[in-house]
C-alpha positions in Angstrom: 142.0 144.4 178.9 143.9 147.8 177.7 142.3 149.3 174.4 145.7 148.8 172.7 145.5 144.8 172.8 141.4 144.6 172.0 142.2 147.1 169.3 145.1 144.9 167.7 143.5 141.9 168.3 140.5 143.4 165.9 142.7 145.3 163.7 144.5 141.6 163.2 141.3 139.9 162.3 140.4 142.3 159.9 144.0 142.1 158.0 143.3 138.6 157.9 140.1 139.0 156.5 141.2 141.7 153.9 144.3 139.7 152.6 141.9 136.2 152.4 142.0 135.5 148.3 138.2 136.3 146.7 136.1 133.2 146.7 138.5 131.2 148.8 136.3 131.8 151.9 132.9 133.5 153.1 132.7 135.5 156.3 130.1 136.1 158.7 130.4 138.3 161.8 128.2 138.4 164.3 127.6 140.5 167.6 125.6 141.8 170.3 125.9 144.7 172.4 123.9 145.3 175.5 123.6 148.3 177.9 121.2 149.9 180.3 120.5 151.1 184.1 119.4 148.5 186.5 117.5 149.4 190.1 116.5 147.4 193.2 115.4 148.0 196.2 117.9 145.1 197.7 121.6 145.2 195.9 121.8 141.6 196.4 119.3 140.8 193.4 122.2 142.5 191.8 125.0 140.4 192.6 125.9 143.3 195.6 127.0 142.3 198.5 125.2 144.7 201.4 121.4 144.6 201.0 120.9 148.3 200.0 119.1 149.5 197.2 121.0 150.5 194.5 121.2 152.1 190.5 123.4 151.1 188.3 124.5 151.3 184.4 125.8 148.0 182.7 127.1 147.2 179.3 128.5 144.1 177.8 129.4 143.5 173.9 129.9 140.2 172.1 131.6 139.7 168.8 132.0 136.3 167.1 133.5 135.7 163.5 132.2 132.5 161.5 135.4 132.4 158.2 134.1 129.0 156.0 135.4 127.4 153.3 133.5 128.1 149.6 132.0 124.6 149.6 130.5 124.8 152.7 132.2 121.9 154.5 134.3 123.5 156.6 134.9 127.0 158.8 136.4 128.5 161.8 134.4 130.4 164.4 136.1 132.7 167.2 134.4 135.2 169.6 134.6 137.0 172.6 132.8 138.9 175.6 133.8 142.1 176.8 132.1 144.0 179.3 129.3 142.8 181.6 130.6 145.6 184.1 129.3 148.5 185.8 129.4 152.2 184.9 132.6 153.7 186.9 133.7 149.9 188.0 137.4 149.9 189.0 140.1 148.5 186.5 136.9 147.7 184.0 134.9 150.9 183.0 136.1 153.7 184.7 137.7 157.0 183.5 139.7 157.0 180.3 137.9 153.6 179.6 140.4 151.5 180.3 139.2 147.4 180.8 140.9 144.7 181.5 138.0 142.3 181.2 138.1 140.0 178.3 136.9 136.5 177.7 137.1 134.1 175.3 133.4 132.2 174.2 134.6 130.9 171.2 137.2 129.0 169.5 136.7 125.8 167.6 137.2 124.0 163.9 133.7 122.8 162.3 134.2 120.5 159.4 132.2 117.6 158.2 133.5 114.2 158.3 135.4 112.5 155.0 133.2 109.6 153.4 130.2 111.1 155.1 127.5 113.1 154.2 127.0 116.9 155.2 124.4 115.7 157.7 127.6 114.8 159.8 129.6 116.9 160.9 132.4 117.7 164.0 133.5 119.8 166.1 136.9 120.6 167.9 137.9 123.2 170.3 136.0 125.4 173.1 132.3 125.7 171.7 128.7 125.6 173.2 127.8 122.2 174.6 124.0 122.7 174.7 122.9 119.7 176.4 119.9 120.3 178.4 118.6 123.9 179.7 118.9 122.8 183.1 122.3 120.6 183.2 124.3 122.3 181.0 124.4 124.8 178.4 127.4 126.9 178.7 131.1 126.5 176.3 133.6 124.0 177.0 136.8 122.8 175.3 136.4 119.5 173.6 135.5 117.3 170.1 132.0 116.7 169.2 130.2 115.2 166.0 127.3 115.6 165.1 124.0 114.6 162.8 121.0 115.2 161.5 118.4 113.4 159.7 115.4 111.5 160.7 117.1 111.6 164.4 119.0 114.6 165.6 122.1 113.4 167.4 125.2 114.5 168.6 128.0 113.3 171.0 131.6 113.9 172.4 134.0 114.4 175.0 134.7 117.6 177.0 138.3 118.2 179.4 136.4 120.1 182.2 139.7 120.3 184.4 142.9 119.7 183.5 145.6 117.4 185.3 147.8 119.3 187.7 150.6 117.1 189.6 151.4 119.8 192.0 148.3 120.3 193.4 147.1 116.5 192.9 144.5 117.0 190.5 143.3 114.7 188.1 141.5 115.2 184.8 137.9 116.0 184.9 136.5 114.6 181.7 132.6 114.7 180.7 131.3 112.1 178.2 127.8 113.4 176.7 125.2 112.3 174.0 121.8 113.2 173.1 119.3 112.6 170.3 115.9 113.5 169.5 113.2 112.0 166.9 110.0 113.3 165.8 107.4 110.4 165.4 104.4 112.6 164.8 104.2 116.4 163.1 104.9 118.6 166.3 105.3 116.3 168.6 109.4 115.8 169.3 111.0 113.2 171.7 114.5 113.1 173.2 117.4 111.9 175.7 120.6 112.4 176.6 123.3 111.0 178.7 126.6 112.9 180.6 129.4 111.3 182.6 131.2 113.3 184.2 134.9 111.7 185.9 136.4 113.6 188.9 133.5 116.0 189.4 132.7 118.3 192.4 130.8 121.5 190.5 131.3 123.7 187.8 135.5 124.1 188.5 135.8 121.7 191.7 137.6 118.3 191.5 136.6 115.8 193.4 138.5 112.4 192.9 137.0 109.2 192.9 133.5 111.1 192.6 132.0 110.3 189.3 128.7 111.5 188.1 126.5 110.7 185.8 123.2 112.4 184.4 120.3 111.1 182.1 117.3 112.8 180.8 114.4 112.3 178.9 112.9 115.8 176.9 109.5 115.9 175.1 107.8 118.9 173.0 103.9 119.6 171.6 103.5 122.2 169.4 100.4 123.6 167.8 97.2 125.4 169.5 98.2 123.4 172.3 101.7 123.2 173.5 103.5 121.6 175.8 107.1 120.5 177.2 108.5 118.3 179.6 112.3 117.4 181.0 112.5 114.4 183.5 116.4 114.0 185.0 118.2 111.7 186.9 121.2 112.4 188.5 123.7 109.4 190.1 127.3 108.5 191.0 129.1 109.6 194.1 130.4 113.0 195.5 132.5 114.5 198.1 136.0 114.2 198.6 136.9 110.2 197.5 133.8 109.4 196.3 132.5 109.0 199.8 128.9 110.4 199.2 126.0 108.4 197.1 124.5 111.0 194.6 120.5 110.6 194.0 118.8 113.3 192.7 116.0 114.5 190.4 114.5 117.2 188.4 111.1 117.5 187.2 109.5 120.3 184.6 106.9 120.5 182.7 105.0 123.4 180.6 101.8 123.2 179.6 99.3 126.1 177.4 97.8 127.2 174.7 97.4 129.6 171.7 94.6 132.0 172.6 95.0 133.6 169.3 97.7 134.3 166.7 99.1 137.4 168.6 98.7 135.6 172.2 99.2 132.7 174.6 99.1 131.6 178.3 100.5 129.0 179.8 101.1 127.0 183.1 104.3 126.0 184.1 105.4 123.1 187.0 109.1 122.6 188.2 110.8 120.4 191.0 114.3 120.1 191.8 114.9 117.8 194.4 116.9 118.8 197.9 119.1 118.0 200.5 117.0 116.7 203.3 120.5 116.1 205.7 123.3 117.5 205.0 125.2 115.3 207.3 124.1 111.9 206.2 126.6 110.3 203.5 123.5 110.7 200.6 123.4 113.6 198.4 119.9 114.0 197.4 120.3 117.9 196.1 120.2 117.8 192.3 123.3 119.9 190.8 123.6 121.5 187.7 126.8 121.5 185.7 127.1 124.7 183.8 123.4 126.4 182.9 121.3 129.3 182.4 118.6 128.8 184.6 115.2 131.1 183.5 112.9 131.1 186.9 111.8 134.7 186.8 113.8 137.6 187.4 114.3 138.1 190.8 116.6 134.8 191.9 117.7 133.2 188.5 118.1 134.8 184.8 114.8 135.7 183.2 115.8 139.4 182.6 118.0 141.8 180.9 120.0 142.4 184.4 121.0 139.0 184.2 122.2 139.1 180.6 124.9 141.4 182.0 125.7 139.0 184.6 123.7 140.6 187.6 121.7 137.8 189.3 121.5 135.7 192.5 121.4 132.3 191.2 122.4 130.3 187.6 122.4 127.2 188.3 121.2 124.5 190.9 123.1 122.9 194.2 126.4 123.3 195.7 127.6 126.6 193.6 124.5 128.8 194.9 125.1 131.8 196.1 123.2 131.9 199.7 123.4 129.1 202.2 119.6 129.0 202.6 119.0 127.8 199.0 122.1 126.4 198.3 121.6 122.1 198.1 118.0 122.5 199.3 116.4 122.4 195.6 113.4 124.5 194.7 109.5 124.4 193.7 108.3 126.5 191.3 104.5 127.2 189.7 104.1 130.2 187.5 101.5 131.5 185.0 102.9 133.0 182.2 101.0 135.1 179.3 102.9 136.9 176.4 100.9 139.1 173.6 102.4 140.5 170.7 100.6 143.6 170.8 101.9 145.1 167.0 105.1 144.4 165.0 106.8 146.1 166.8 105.3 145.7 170.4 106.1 142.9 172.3 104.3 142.2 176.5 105.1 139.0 178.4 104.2 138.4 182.3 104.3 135.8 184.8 102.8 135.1 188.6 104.8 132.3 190.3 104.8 131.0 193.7 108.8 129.8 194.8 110.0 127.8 197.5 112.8 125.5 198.4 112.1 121.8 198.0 113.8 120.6 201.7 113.9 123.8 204.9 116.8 126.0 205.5 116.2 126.6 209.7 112.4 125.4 209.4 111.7 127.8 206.5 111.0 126.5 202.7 108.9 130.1 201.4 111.0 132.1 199.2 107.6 134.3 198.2 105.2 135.1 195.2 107.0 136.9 192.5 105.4 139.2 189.9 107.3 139.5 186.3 107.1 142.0 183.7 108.6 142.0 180.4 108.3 144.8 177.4 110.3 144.9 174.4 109.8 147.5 171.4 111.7 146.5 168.5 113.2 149.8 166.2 114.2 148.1 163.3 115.6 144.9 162.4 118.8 145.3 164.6 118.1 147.2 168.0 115.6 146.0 170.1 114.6 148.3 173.7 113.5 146.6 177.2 111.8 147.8 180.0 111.0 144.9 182.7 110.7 144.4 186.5 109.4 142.1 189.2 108.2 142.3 192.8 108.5 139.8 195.2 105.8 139.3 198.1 108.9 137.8 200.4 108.4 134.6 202.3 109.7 133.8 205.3 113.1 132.4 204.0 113.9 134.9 201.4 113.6 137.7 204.6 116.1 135.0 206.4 119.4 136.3 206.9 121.4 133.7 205.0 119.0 134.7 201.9 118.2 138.3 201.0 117.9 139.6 205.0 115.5 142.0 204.3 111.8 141.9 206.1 110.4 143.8 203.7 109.2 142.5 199.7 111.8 143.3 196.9 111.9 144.7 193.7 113.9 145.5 190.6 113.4 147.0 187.4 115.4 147.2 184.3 115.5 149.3 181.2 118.0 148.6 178.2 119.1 148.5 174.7 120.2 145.2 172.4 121.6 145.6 169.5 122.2 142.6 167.4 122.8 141.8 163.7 
């Protein structure tokens, strides 16, 4: 986006804001910027395209507004992304600074419902759907309501695609709820439920393939700790319906507090594959829309992938390389984090990755070693310094993964700034 339209879309925001009668309204702003240099020894960690190793510098800055009514009942919330692009990227951040990236997050109506209590509330417009961390997480246009109590519940409907008569599309809709109790201090339990009409992947129609998706969540807290998902995904798939979806996914974390300044833990995760592609079952589970945090170097565990550099988001058909796409994974990891001061922060992992079904009679993606530091300044700006190694497996050096015979790294240093 120019710098003339971003600055009068601000400049606008803040007229608003100025000529808003005292007391009629409060206003929050919120933001985070992000920026740093990024190294691998493989550019495809990167989201690169030729296997090299590479530096780069990244930035990205988010700014959302929250304008309420006095009472409380009611407010409007806006914000937007700019950035997530590379130092000297054409059309984005090149000389004179000139971008024409811009993207909306944000844009909905919260009010609580008439006759109700505040407990209840709604939502309408594009806003974060937050249904399970690996189904989906990410914004979506729809209306949603919401409660909270003795259960925590919320539920709603969400236009994923919208009909188009020239091309023959149909509307994608996605019908969710969820809920969670707790029946014991520190111990939560929890479900939810999606249906998803039309649906081929995050942006693909399908018609005739509905979907569905149901979960059970669990969560221990105290010395001991603990978390669990269990997920079910059914329906059909392909192009009229013509596959039968059956797929699972399976995580659980277990550790414990050594001390009040650290903690280790032992985490488990399956996500079921493809075993034939060319049978008319689909056995690969498929996320919708997530965030998916295994490690740094193939999903989003790391400050590289909070500016959008990373292999993988999300599971089944939308993967980025054909020996992982639909085939699932297997992960086991230890994981340690120490707060070494109050302003010191050290977190590391060891896991052991693989595919759940074999891409060309390979399933070993490789042991992976994580690092993550963080030194906090003050309340607002945090630094980060991470990396990971991979000991490559034999399908991680495949060609159709990340081609390279030798193990991979890549390292990260940044700042966030947040308030």
């Amino acid at each position: 986006m120019k710098k003339g339209v971003l600055a009068g879309i601000l400049t606008g925001i803040l007229f608003f804001f100025m000529a808003l009668p005292a007391g009629a309204v409060t206003v929050d702003f919120h933001g985070k910027a992000l920026t740093g240099v990024l190294g691998s020894s493989n550019d495809y960690l990167l989201g690169g395209e030729y296997g090299d190793s590479t530096i780069m510098g990244v930035g990205k800055v988010r700014l959302r507004a929250e304008v309420g009514t006095d009472d409380g009942r009611a407010k409007m919330v806006y914000g937007f992304e700019t950035g997530a692009n590379n130092f000297g990227e054409s059309d984005t951040w090149e000389y004179s600074g000139d971008s024409k990236d811009f993207e909306n997050r944000f844009a909905y109506i919260q009010s609580t419902l008439p006759g109700m209590t505040d407990n209840i509330f709604a939502r309408a417009g594009l806003q974060k759907t937050g249904i399970n961390q690996w189904v989906w997480t990410e914004t979506a246009a729809g209306l949603t309501a919401y409660g909270k109590g003795n259960v925590n519940w919320m539920t709603g409907w969400f236009r994923g695609l919208e009909e188009d008569y020239n091309s023959g599309v149909h509307d994608t809709d996605l019908f969710v709820a969820k809920g969670d109790f707790s029946p014991a201090s520190g111990v939560t339990i929890g479900g939810f439920g999606v249906y998803a009409t039309d649906f081929g992947g995050k942006g693909v129609y399908e018609q005739e393939a509905d979907q569905f998706w149901v979960g059970t969540t669990g969560d221990l807290s105290g010395k001991v700790f603990a978390s669990g998902d269990l997920v079910y995904q059914g329906g059909d798939a392909g192009p009229g319906g013509n596959q039968d979806v059956s797929a699972y996914l399976a995580n659980v974390t277990v550790g414990t507090h050594i001390n009040d300044t650290s903690k280790v833990s032992f985490n488990a995760l399956y996500v079921s594959g493809d075993c034939d592609a060319s049978d008319s079952d689909q056995e690969a589970f498929q996320s919708i829309d997530a965030d998916v945090k295994v490690g740094q170097i193939f999903f989003k565990d790391s400050i590289a992938a909070s500016m959008d550099r990373f292999v993988d988001d999300m599971f089944g058909e939308r993967q980025t390389f054909d020996g992982m796409r639909n085939n699932g994974l297997i992960n086991f990891a230890v994981e340690g984090e120490m707060q070494l001061d109050a302003k010191n922060n050290l977190r590391g992992a060891v896991r052991y990755l693989a595919t759940a079904e074999e891409y060309a009679g390979e399933d070993d993606l490789g042991y992976e070693f994580d690092l993550w530091y963080s030194y906090k300044m003050n309340q607002n700006l945090t630094l980060k310094l991470e990396g990971a190694y991979l000991i490559s497996g034999d399908l991680a050096e495949h060609p159709d993964v990340l081609n390279d015979d030798d193990n991979v790294y890549q390292v990260g240093a940044g700042a966030v700034f947040a308030f």
